[in-house]
GURO-985803 format. One line per 2 residues: number of its first residue (from 1); their letters; for each residue x, y, z of C-alpha. Coordinates in nm, 2 decimals, m for minus. Layout:
GURO-985803
NUM = a = X Y Z  ...
end
This chain:
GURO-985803
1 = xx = 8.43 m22.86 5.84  8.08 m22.94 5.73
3 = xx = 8.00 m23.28 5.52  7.92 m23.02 5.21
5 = xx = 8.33 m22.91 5.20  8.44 m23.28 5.34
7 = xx = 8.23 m23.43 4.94  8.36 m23.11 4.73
9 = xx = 8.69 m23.12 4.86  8.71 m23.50 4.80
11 = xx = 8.54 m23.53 4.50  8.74 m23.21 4.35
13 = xx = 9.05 m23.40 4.52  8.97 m23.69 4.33
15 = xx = 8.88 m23.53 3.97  9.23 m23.33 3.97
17 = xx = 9.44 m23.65 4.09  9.27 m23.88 3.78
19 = xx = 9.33 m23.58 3.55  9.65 m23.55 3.65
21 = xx = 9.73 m23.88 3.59  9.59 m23.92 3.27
23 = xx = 9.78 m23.56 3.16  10.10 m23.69 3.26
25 = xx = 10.04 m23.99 3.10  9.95 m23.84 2.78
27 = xx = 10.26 m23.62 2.77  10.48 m23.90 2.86
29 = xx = 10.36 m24.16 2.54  10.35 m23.79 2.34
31 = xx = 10.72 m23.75 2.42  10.78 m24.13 2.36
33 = xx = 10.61 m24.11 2.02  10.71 m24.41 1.82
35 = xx = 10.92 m24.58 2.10  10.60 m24.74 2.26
37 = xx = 10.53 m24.93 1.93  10.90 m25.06 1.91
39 = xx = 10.93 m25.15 2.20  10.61 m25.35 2.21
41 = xx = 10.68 m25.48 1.90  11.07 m25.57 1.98
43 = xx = 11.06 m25.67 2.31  10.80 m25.90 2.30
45 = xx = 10.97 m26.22 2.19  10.97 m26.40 2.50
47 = xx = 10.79 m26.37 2.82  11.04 m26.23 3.02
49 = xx = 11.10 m25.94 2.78  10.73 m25.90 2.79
51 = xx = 10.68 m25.82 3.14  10.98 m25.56 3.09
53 = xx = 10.78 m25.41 2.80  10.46 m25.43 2.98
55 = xx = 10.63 m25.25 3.28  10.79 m24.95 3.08
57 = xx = 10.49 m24.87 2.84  10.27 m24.87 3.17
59 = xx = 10.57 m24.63 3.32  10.50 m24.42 3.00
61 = xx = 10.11 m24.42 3.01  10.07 m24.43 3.33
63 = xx = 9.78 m24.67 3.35  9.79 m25.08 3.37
65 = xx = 9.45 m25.10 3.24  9.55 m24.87 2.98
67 = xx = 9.84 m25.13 2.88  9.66 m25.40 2.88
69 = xx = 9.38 m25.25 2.71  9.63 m25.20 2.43
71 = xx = 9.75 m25.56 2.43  9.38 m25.66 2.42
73 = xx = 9.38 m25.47 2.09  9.67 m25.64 1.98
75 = xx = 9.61 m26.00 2.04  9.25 m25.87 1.86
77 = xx = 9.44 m25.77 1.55  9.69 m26.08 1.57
79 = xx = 10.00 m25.86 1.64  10.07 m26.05 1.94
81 = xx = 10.05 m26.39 2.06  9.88 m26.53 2.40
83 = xx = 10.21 m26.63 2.56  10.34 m26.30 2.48
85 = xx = 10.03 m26.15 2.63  10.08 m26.28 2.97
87 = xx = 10.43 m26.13 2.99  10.28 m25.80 2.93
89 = xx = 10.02 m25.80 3.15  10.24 m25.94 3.42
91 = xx = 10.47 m25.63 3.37  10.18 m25.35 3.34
93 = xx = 10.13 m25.44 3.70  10.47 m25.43 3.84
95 = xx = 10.49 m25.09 3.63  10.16 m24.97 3.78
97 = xx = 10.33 m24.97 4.10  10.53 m24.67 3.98
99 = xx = 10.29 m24.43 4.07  10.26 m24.55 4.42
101 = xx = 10.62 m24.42 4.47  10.59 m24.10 4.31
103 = xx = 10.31 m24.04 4.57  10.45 m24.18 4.84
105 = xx = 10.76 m23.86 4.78  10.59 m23.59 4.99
107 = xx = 10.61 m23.29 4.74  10.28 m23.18 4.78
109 = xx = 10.38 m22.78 4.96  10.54 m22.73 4.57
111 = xx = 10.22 m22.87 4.38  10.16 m22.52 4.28
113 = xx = 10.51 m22.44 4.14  10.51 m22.76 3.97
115 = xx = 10.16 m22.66 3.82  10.27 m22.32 3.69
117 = xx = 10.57 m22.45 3.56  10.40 m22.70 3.31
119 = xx = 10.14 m22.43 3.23  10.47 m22.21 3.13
121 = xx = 10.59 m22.50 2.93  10.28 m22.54 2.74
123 = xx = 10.18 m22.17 2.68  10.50 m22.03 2.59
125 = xx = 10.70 m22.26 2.39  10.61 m22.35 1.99
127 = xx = 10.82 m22.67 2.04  10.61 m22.98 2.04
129 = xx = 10.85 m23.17 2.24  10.85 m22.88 2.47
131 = xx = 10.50 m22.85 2.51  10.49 m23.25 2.58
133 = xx = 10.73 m23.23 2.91  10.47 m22.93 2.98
135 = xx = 10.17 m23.09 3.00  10.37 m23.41 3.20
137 = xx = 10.51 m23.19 3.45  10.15 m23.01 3.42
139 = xx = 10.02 m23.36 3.51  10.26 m23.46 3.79
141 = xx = 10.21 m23.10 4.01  9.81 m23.17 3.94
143 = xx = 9.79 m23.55 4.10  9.97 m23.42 4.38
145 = xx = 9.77 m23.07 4.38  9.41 m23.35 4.42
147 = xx = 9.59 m23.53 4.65  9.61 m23.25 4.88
149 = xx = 9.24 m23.12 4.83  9.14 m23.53 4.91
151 = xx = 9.36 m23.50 5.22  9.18 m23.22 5.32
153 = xx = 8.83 m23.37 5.27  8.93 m23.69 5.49
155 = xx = 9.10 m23.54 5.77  8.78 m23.51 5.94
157 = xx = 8.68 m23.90 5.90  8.96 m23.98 6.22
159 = xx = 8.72 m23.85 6.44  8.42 m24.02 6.29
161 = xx = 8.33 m24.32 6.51  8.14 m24.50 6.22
163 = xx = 8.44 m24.52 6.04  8.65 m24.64 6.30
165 = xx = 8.42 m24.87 6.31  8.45 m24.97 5.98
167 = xx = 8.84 m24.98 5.98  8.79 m25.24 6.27
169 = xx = 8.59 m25.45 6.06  8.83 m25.44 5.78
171 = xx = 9.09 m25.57 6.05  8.91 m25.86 6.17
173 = xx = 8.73 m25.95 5.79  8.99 m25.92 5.53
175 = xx = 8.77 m25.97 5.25  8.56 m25.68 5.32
177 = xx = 8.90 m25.48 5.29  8.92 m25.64 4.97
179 = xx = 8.56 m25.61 4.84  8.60 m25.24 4.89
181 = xx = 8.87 m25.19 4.73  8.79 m25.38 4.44
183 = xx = 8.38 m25.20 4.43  8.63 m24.82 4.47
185 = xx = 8.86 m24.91 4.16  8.58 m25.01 3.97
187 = xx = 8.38 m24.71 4.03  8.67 m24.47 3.97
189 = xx = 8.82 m24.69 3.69  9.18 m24.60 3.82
191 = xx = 9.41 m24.83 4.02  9.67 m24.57 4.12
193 = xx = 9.34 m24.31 4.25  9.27 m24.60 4.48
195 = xx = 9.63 m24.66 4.63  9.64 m24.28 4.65
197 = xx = 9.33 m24.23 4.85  9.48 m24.52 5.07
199 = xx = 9.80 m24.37 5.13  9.63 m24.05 5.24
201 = xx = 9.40 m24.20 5.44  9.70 m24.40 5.63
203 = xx = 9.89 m24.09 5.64  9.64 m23.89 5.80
205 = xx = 9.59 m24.15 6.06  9.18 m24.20 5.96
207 = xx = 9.32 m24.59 5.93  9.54 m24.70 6.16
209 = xx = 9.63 m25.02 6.09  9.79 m25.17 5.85
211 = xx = 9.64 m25.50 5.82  9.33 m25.34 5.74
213 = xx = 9.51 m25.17 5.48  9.65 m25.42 5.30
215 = xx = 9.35 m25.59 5.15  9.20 m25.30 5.03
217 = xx = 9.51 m25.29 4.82  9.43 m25.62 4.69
219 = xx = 9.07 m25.56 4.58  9.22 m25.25 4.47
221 = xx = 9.43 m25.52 4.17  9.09 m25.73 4.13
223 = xx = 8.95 m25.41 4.04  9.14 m25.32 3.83
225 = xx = 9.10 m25.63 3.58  8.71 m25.47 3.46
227 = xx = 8.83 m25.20 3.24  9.04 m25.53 3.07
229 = xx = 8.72 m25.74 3.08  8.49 m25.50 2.91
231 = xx = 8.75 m25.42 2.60  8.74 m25.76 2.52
233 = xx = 8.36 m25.80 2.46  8.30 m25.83 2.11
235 = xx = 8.67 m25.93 2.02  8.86 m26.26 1.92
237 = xx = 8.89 m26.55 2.11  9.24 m26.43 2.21
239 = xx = 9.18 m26.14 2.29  8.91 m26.25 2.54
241 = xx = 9.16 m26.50 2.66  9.40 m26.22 2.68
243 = xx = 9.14 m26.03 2.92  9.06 m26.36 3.13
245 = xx = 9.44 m26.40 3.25  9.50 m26.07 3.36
247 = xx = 9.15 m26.14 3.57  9.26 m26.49 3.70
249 = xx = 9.62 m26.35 3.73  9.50 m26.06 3.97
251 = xx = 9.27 m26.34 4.13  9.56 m26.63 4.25
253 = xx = 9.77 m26.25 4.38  9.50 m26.14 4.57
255 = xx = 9.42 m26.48 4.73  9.74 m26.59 4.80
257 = xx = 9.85 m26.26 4.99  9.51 m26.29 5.18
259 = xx = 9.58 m26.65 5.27  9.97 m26.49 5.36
261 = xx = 9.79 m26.16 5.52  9.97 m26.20 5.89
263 = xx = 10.35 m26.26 5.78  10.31 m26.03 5.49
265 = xx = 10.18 m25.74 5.68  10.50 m25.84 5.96
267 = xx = 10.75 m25.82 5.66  10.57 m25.50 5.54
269 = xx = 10.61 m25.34 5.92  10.97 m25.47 5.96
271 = xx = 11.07 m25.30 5.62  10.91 m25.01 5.75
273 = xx = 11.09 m25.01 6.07  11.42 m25.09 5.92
275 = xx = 11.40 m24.79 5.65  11.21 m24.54 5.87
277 = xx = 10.98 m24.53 5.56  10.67 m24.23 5.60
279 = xx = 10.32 m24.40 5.61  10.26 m24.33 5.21
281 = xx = 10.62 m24.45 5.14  10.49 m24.79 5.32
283 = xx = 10.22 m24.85 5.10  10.41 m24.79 4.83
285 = xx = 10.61 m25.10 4.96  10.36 m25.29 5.01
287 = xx = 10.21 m25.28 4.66  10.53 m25.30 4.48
289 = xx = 10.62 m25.66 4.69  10.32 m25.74 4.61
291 = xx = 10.27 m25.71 4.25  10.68 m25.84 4.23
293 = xx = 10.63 m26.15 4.44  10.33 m26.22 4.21
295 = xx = 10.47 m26.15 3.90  10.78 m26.38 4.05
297 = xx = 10.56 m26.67 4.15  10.32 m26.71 3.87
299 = xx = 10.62 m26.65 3.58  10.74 m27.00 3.57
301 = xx = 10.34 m27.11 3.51  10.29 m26.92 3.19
303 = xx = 10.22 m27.18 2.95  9.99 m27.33 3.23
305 = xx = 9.79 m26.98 3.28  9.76 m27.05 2.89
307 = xx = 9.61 m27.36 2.86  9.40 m27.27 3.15
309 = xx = 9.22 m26.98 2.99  9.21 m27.17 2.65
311 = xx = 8.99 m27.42 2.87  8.75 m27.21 3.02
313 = xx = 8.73 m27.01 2.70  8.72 m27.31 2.43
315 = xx = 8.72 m27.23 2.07  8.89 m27.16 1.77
317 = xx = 8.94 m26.85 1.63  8.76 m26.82 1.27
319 = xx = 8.99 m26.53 1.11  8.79 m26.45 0.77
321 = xx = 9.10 m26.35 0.53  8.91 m26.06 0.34
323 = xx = 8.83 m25.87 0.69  9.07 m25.63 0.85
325 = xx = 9.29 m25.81 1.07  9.49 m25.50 1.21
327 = xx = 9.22 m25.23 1.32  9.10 m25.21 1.65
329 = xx = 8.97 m24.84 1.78  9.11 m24.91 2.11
331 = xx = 9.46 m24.80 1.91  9.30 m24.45 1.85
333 = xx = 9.24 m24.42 2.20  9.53 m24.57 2.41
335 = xx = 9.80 m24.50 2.14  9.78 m24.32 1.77
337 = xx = 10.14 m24.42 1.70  10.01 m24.83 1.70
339 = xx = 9.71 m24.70 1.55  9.93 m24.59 1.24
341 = xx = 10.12 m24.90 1.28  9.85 m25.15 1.27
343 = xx = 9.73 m24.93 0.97  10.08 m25.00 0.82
345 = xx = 10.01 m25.38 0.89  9.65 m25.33 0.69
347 = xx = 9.77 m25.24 0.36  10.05 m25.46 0.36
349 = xx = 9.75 m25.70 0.42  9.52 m25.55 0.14
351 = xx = 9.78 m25.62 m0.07  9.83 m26.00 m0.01
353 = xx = 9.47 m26.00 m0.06  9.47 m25.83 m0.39
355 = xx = 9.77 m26.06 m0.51  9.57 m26.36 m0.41
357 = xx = 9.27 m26.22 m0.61  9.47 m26.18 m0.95
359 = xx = 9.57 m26.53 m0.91  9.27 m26.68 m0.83
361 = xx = 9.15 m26.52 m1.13  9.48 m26.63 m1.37
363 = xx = 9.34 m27.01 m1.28  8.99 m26.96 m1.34
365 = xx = 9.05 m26.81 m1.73  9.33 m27.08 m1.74
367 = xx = 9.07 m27.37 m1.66  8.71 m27.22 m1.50
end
């Protein structure tokens, strides 16, 4: 295999796997409809239902930056509080680990089937609900259909000293594991594409070790944090505390777990060992401990992962009562059913406002 087919069999590997993922996605919030709204609006009242909210609407969109994008929007809008924001964010990234474990099933000799069968679903039923387990089944056979083409394209890079090389050095430098990882999840803007590549990459031997694994996985959650950062330019105070937690949250995982690399990646080898688990199934371990033990050890320090961000982002917000305090087009693009919500929220709002206005006027005829 030439270097021409090794880049277009990656590259088309990779643009089938993200749409995949975003298709399933959409078809999963489409067949959830109004239950992502509720259950972000219910199950929000303390922090621990929070991180069970964040985990299932991340299950349902398949994307943690996607959730926490959307609880940018609402800490923006005021639907949401900080402290409830956290929770959230702590739970898109145990639910982000999800994904990891649906690749990690080796399916990919029915990728086609699977494919076909969502495209029947789609095409030949008039049923909207129908048509939305279509195009998630559509979704699911295509991320593991790009998988396949990727695994292809790096098959060759076992025999390629330079990256041998290269896997050495991420063995004896961790944080070069990690700064690749994070660099890769920024570039592709998708967690779960970088964890996939990794698992196939393990799988296919090109990396053979697993400590040199394991902070790419890291940098792969650092990474992941951007897509958060940039929606909250140009918003509230909140909401750009909001984005700065799930950064320094993903920062205290990521250097803890580096400082705890050597027993970690023992634990990780004796689970593997003890549960015969295939090379993707480990990494699929290995990310879900990881994002659980962090979630787990920074819970309890919620309120103090509050205060810290309100320090290093001082300020109060100045919320203007005649503005919209509900829109936010990051609703329109992560989920129309808030969207319509929030729009809800607005009139009820507009109305308040009008009320106040009639008043205001009553006093000044009554006594300028």
């Amino acid at each position: 295999m030439n270097l021409q087919e090794m880049i277009f069999l990656f590259v088309g590997g990779l643009g089938i796997f993200l749409f995949g993922i975003k298709y399933m996605g959409d078809g999963l919030q489409k067949s959830a409809g109004d239950k992502l709204r509720d259950i972000l609006d219910r199950f929000t009242t303390n922090p621990f239902m929070g991180v069970l909210a964040g985990a299932v609407v991340t299950i349902l969109i398949q994307s943690s930056s996607g959730t926490t994008v959307l609880v940018i929007g609402l800490v923006n809008a005021g639907f949401m509080t900080l402290r409830q924001a956290i929770g959230v964010i702590m739970g898109a990234n145990i639910g982000t680990t999800v994904t990891a474990f649906i690749i990690g099933i080796d399916i990919k000799a029915y990728a086609l089937p699977i494919l076909a069968l969502g495209t029947f679903l789609i095409f030949f039923f008039k049923n909207k609900k129908v048509n939305y387990i279509g195009q998630t089944v559509f979704g699911f056979g295509a991320l593991f259909y790009g998988l396949e083409l990727m695994g292809e394209g790096m098959k060759p890079l076992r025999s390629l000293e330079s990256f041998q090389e290269l896997t050495v050095s991420m063995s004896e430098i961790p944080l070069l594991g990690v700064a690749i990882g994070t660099i890769f999840t920024v570039v592709v803007q998708s967690s779960s594409a970088t964890i996939g590549i990794l698992q196939q990459l393990y799988a296919e031997g090109a990396i053979s070790n697993l400590d040199a694994v394991l902070p790419v996985l890291f940098g792969d959650n650092i990474g992941t944090t951007v897509t958060a950062a940039i929606a909250a330019i140009g918003a509230s105070i909140a909401a750009k505390r909001a984005a700065a937690v799930h950064v320094l949250f993903n920062l205290l995982g990521a250097t803890v777990f580096l400082i705890l690399l050597i027993p970690f990646t023992s634990l990780i080898e004796w689970i593997s060992s003890g549960l015969m688990l295939e090379p993707k199934m480990q990494i699929a371990f290995a990310h879900g401990i990881f994002n659980l033990t962090n979630v787990i050890i920074q819970f309890p320090f919620i309120a103090l992962l509050a205060l810290l961000v309100t320090k290093i982002i001082p300020g109060k917000d100045s919320i203007i009562d005649y503005k919209p305090r509900h829109l936010d087009p990051i609703f329109i693009q992560q989920s129309p059913s808030v969207a319509v919500a929030q729009a809800k929220e607005e009139s009820i709002h507009m109305g308040e406002i009008a009320i106040k206005g009639l008043q205001e006027s009553k006093l000044f005829l009554n006594n300028n």
